[in-house]
C-alpha positions in Angstrom: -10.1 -9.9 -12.1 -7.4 -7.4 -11.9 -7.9 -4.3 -13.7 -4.3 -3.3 -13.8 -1.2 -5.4 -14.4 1.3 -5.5 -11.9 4.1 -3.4 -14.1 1.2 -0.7 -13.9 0.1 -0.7 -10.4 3.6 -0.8 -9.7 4.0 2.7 -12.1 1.2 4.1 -9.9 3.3 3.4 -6.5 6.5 5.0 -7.6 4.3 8.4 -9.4 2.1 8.3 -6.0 4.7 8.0 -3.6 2.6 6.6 -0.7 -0.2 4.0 -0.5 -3.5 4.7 2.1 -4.2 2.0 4.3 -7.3 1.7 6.1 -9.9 -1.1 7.2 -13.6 -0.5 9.0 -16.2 -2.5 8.4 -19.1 0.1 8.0 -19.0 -0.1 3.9 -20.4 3.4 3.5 -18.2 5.2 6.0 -15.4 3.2 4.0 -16.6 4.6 0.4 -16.5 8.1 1.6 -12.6 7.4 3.6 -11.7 6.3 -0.4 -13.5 8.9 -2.2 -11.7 12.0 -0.1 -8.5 10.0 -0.3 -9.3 9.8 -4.2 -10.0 13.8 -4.5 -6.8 14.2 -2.1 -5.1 13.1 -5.2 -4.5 9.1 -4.4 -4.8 6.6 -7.0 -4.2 4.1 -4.4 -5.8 2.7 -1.4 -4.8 -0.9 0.5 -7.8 -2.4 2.0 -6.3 -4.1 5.5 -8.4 -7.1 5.6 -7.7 -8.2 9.1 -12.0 -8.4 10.4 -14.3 -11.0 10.0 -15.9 -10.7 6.5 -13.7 -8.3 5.4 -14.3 -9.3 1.8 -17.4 -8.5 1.7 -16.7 -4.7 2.6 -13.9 -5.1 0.1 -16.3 -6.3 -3.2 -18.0 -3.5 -2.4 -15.8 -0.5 -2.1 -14.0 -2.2 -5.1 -17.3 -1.9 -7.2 -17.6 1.7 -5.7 -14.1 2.4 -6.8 -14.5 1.0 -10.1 -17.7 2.9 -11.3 -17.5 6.0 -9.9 -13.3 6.8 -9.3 -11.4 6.3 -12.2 -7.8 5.3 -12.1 -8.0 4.2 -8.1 -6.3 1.4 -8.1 -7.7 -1.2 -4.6 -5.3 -3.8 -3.5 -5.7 -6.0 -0.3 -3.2 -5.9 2.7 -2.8 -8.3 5.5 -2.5 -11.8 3.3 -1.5 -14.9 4.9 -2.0 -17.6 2.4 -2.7 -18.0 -1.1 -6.1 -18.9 -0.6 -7.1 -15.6 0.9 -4.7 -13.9 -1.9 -6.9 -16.0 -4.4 -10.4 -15.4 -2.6 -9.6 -11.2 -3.2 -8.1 -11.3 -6.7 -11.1 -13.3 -8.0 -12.8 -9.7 -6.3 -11.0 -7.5 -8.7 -7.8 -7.0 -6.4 -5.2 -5.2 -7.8 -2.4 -5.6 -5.5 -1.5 -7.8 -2.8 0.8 -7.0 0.6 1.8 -9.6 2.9 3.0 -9.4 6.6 6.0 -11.7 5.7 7.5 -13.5 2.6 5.3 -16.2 1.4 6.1 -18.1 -1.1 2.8 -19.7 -1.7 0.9 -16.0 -2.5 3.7 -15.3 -4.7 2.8 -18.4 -7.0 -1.1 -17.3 -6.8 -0.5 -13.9 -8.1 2.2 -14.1 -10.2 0.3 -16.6 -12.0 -2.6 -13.5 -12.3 0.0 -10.9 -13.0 -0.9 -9.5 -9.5 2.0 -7.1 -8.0 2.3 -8.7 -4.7 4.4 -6.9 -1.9 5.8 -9.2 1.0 6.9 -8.1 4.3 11.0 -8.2 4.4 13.0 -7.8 7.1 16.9 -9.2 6.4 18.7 -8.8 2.9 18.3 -12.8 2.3 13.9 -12.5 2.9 14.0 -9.2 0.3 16.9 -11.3 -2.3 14.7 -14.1 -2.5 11.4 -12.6 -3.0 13.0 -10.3 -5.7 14.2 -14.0 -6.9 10.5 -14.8 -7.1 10.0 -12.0 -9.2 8.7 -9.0 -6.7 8.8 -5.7 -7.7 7.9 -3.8 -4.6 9.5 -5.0 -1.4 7.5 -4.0 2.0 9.7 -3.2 4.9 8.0 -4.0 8.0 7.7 -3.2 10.4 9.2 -0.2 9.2 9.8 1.8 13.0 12.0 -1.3 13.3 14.6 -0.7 10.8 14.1 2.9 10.0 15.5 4.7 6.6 19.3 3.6 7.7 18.7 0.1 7.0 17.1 1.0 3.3 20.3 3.1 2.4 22.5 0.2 3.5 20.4 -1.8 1.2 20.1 0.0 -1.5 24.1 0.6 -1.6 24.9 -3.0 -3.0 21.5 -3.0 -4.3 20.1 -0.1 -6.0 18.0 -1.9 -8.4 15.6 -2.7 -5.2 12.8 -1.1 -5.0 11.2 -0.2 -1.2 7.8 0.9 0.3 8.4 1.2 4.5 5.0 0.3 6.5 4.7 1.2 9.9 6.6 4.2 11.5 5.9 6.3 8.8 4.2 9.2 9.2 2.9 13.0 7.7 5.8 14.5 9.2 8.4 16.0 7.1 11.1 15.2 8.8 9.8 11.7 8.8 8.8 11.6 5.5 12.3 13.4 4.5 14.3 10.4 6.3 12.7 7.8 3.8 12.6 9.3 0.8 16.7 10.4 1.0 17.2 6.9 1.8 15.8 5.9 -1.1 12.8 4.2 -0.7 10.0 4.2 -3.9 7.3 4.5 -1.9 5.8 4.7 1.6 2.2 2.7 3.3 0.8 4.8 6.0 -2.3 3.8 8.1 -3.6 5.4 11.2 -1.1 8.3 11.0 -2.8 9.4 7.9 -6.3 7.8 8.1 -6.2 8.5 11.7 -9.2 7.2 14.8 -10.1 11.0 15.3 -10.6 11.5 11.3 -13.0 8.4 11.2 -14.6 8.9 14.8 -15.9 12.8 13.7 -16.3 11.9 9.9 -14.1 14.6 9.5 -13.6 13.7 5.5 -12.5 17.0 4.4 -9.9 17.1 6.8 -9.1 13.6 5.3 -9.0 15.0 2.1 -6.6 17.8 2.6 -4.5 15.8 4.7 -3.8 13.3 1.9 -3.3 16.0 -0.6 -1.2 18.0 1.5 0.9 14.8 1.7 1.4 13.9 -1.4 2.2 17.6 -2.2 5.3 17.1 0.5 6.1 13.7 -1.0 6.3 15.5 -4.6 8.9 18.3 -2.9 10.7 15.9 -1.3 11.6 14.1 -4.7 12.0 17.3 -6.8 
């Protein structure tokens, strides 16, 4: 089960300003990615479950994450159906992100009080999944639409809350573009998390990379 409610995880996003995202099957090599992003300074980390037996990787570093890093909060990306959605809340998920708007995973975890965050492209996908109760809408892919399209959204809407995934990156000019337009939060993968981190275990670099991230992300806002 869920250790935080959706209002809270949601909380965590907007404080945090940007949401990890990283798959690898090798459980240990994944427990030491979360732990430096955890002393980095992020409370969150999607797990992109897109191998085969993902969710056995994800039980574990969600048992990891739950004895030994207080307050990270583990969600699931990469959710096609409810019965994956279901499969990784009954493993303590605490947030799921969809690829596109499904209305079937929205059911399944607003029956839990799971935040679930779909992928939206046009203004009737992100209406009708705030219809369905969302409270984070994912933009992807976000290189597509770029921080124009948010400020054009959030002009009739400013009550709509969005977290661009894909095309963001640690770059401040990048990073700059998205937060001016408004959005709550941002989901970066490879550009943070990147092949040459995880190919030379290079976990302090990890580690100050997030932090010096977040740091920007706090300046950006201020």
């Amino acid at each position: 089960m869920a250790q935080y409610s959706r209002i809270e995880v949601a909380s965590v996003m907007k404080e945090n300003g940007m949401v990890p995202l990283f798959y690898h099957p090798d459980v240990e090599l994944g427990k030491k990615v979360l732990k430096a992003c955890y002393d980095g300074g992020s409370r969150l980390m999607e797990f992109t479950a897109r191998g085969d037996f993902a969710y056995e990787a994800f039980l574990e570093l969600n048992k990891y994450a739950i004895k030994e890093l207080p307050g990270m909060v583990m969600g699931v990306g990469s959710i096609t159906d409810a019965a994956a959605a279901s499969l990784f809340m009954q493993m303590g998920a605490n947030f799921i992100v969809t690829p596109s708007l499904r209305e079937d995973i929205a059911i399944a975890c607003n029956r839990r009080k799971v935040l679930w965050s779909p992928g939206c492209g046009s203004l009737a996908e992100i209406n009708r999944a705030e219809e369905m109760g969302c409270e984070i809408i994912k933009l992807f892919p976000g290189s597509t639409y770029g921080p124009g399209y948010v400020k054009a959204i959030k002009g009739p809407q400013p009550w709509t809350s969005v977290m661009p995934t894909g095309g963001v990156s640690t770059d401040e000019a990048n990073l700059k573009g998205w937060f001016d337009a408004g959005v709550i939060c941002v989901g970066m993968g490879s550009q943070l998390i990147s092949k040459d981190i995880l190919a030379n275990k290079d976990f302090a670099g990890l580690e100050n990379r997030v932090r010096e991230t977040l740091a920007l992300i706090k300046k950006l806002r201020s």
